[in-house]
N, C-alpha and C positions, 0 to 999 in steps of 0.2 A: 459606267452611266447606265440607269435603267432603261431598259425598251417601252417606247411611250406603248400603249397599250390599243389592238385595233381595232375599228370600228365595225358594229354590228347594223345587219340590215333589220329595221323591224317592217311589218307588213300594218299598215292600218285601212282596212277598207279597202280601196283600190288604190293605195298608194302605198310605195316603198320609198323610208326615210331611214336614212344613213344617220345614226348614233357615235359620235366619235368621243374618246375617252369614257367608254362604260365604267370600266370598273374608279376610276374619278371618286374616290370616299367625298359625298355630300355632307352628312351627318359622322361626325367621328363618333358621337358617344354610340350609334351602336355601328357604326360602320358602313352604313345604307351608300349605297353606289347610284353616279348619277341612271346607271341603268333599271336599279330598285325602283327608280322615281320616275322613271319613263314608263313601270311593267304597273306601279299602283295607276296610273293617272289611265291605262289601257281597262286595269282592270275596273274602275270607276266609268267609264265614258260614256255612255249615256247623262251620268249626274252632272259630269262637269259642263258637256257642251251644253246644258239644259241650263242650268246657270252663269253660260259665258254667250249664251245662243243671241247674237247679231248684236251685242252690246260693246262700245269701246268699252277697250280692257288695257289697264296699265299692270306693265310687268315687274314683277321683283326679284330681279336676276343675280345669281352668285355664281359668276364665274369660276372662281376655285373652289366652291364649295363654301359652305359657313364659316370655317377657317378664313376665308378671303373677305373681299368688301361688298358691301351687297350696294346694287345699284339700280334705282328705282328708275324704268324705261319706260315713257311716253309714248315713244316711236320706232314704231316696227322694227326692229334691227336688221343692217343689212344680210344681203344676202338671202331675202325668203325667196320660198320659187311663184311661180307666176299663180297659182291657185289660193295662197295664202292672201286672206281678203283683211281688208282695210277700212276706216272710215274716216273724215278727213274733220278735224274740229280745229276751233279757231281759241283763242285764249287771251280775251281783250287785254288783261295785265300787263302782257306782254307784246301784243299787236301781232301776233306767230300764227300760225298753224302746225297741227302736227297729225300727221298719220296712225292711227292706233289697230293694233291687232284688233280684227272683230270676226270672231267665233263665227264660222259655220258649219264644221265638221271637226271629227275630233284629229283629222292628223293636222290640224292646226295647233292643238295645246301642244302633240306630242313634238311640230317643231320648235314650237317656245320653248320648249323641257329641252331639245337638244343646246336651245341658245342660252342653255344653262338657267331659265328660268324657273323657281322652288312655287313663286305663290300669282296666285291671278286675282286681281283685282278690277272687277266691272265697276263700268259707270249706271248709275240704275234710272237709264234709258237706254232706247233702243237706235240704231241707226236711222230708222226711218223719219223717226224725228227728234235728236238729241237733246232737243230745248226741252221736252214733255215728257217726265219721269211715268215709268209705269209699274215702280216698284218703289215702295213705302218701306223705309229700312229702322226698325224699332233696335236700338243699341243697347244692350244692358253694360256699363261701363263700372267697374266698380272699382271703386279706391282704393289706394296702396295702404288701407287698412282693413278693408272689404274683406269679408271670409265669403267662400261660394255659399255657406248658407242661405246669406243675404241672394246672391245671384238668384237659387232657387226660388226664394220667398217673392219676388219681384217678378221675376216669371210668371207667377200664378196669380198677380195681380197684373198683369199686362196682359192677361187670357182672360179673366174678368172682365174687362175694362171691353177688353177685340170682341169678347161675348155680346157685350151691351149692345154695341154697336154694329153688330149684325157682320162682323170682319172675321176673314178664315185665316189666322196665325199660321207661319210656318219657323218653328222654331229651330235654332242649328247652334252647337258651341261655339266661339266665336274660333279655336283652337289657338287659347291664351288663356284668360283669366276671368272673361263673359260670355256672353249670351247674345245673339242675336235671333229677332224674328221678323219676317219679313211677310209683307202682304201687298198683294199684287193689285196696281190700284188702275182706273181709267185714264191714260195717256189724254187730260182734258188740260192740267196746266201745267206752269213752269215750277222752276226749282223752287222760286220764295213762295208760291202757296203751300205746295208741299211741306218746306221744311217750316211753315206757320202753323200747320195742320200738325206734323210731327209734335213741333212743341205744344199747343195744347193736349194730347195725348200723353205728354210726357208729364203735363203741369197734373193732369188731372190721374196719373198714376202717384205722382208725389202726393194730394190730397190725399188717398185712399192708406197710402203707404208712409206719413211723413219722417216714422222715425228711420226708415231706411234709404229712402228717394232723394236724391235733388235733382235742382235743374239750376241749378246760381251757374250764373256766365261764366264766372270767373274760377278757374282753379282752387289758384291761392285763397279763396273764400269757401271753400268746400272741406265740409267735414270729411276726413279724411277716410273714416269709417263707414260710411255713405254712397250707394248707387248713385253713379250719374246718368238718366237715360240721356241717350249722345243724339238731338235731333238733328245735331250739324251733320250726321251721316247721309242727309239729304239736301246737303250745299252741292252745287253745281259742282265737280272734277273731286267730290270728296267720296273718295272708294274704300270699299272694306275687303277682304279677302273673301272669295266665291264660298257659298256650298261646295265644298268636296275640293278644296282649295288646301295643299299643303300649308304648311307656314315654318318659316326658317327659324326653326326652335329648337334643340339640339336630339330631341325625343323623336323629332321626324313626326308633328304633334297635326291633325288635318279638322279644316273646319268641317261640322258635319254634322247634319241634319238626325234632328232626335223627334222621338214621338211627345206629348204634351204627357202622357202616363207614364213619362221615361224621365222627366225635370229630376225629380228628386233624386235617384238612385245613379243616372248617368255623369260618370267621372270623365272630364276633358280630355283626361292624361289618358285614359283607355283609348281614345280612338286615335292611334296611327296607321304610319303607310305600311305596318305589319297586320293591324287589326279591320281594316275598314274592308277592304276588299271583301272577305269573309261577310262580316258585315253587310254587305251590298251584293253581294251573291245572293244574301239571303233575304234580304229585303225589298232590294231593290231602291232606286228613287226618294225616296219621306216626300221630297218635294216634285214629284213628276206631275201633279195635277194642278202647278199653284195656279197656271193661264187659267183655270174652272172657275178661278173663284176670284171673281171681281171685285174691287171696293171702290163704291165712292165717296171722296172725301167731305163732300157737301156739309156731312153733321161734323167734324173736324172743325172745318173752316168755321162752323156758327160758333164753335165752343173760342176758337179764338177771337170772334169778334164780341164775343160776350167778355173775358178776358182783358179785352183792349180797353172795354166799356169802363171794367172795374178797375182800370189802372195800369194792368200789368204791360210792360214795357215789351218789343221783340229787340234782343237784341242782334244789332248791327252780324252781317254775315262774316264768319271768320275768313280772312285772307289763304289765298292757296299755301 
C-alpha cells in the first residue's frame, strides 16, 4: 500500500499553514498537484485577496481532486484557525444562516486551497453591508452555439455602451466560454435595483447588437447562437468565480483580468495556473484600481424606468 504522501509547511505573511496531501494530482490532464494550486494562488495574491477583499465567498471544493465530486460550500468548513474571518448572512428561503469565508488576507484563500478548495466565488457586496452591492457584474454568456467571436464582438459593444455612460469597465475571461466585466458601483442600493439597472444595460446592448444579444428570460426560447448578457449575476447569493479565480476545468483553466486592447487577440485557454503567474509578474493587477473608479447607477435606473414605460416586463428573480 502506497505512503500517503507528507505535509508541507508553506509561510504566507506572518503565518505558517500546514498543506497536507501536496502532491494529490488536482488536474489529471496535466498533472497539476494540489500544491501547484496552492504555489499559483501565492504567486497571484495580491489579485485574489483584492477581489475576495471583505466579501462572502462561496467555495467550490474538490476534495479528491476533479476526478472526485465537487461540492459547492456555503459555510466555512470546520476546522479554520481562530484568524480565519467570517460573515454571518441569513437566507430567508430557508429561514438559516450561514457563516461564509470573507477574505482579509491572503493565508486565508491559501487555507480554503488546503480544504481542497479549486474556485472562489464572492458575493458582489461587501461585509459591511451585505444587502448593498458595490459591484456591477456585466456577464457575457454565450450559447451552446456561440463561437468566441461573438464573445469578442459583444465586448466592444459593452465598452461602448460603459463609454457613454461615463462607467470604467473591468474586463476578465470568465475561464470557460465568456466574458465578464465588472464595474465598481456606489453601495446606495439593494440587489433588485441593481440587477434592474444590469438589465437595462443588457437590453440596451441587445439594441446596439441584435443579431448577436439577447436577454429572453427564458433559455429554451434563446437562439442558441446568441449572447446572453446574464444580469441575473446581480441576484442576491448569485456568484460568479473571482478575478484570478481557478476553475475546475481539466486545463487547470483561471479567470483573469485582460486589458480592453487585449479582447480580440486574447484566447481563454492561454491563461492557466501554468501561464498567469508569469503573466501577473509582469503585469501585475488589470484590476488593482477598480475602488478609483466609481459608478453611479442613477442613468441605469432612468433607462429602465423608461423601458417599463414602453412595456418591457422585469422578469420575476431567479430562485437560489
Amino acid at each position: 500500500m502506497p505512503s500517503k504522501s507528507p505535509s508541507v509547511e508553506i509561510e504566507v505573511d506572518d503565518r505558517v499553514l500546514r498543506v497536507s496531501n501536496p502532491d494529490r494530482v488536482y488536474f489529471p490532464e496535466s498533472g497539476a498537484t494540489k500544491l501547484d494550486l496552492v504555489e499559483y494562488y501565492l504567486a497571484v495574491g495580491p489579485g485574489i485577496v483584492n477581489a475576495l477583499f471583505e466579501r462572502p465567498c462561496m467555495l467550490h471544493r474538490f476534495p479528491k481532486g476533479l476526478a472526485g465530486d465537487k461540492v459547492h460550500q456555503k459555510r466555512l468548513p470546520a476546522g479554520a484557525p481562530p484568524w480565519v474571518e467570517t460573515v454571518q448572512l441569513y437566507f430567508p428561503r430557508w429561514g438559516r444562516t450561514a457563516d461564509e469565508l470573507c477574505v482579509t488576507e491572503l493565508g486565508s484563500v491559501i487555507w480554503a486551497v488546503q480544504m481542497s478548495t479549486v474556485e472562489f466565488h464572492p458575493w458582489n457586496s461587501r461585509r459591511e453591508d451585505t444587502e448593498k452591492p458595490d459591484e456591477w457584474r456585466i456577464d457575457l454568456d454565450p450559447g451552446p452555439l456561440c463561437d468566441y467571436a461573438t464573445v469578442r464582438r459583444v465586448a466592444h459593444v459593452a465598452h461602448e455602451v460603459l463609454d457613454d455612460l461615463g462607467a470604467v469597465g473591468y474586463p476578465k475571461t470568465s475561464g470557460s466560454k465568456g466574458m465578464h466585466v465588472y464595474v465598481r458601483i456606489k453601495p446606495d442600493h439593494g440587489f433588485q435595483d441593481v440587477r434592474r439597472a444590469a438589465l437595462a444595460f443588457a437590453r440596451e446592448v441587445e439594441r446596439r447588437a441584435p443579431e448577436d444579444v439577447t436577454t429572453t428570460w427564458w433559455k429554451k426560447d434563446r437562439d442558441p447562437h446568441q449572447l446572453f448578457v446574464d444580469y441575473n449575476q446581480n441576484t442576491r447569493d448569485h456568484t460568479i468565480a473571482a478575478a484570478y479565480s481557478v476553475r475546475g476545468l481539466p486545463d487547470a483553466r483561471v479567470s483573469t483580468p485582460i486589458r480592453w486592447d487585449e479582447v480580440d487577440d486574447a484566447d481563454p485557454r492561454d491563461f492557466t495556473i501554468f501561464t498567469v503567474p508569469d503573466r501577473f509578474a509582469a503585469l501585475g493587477d488589470l484590476h488593482a484600481d477598480i475602488d478609483d473608479h466609481v459608478f453611479d447607477i442613477a442613468p441605469l435606473l432612468e433607462w429602465a424606468e423608461r423601458d417599463a414605460a414602453a412595456g418591457a416586463e422585469t422578469p420575476a428573480e431567479p430562485e437560489d
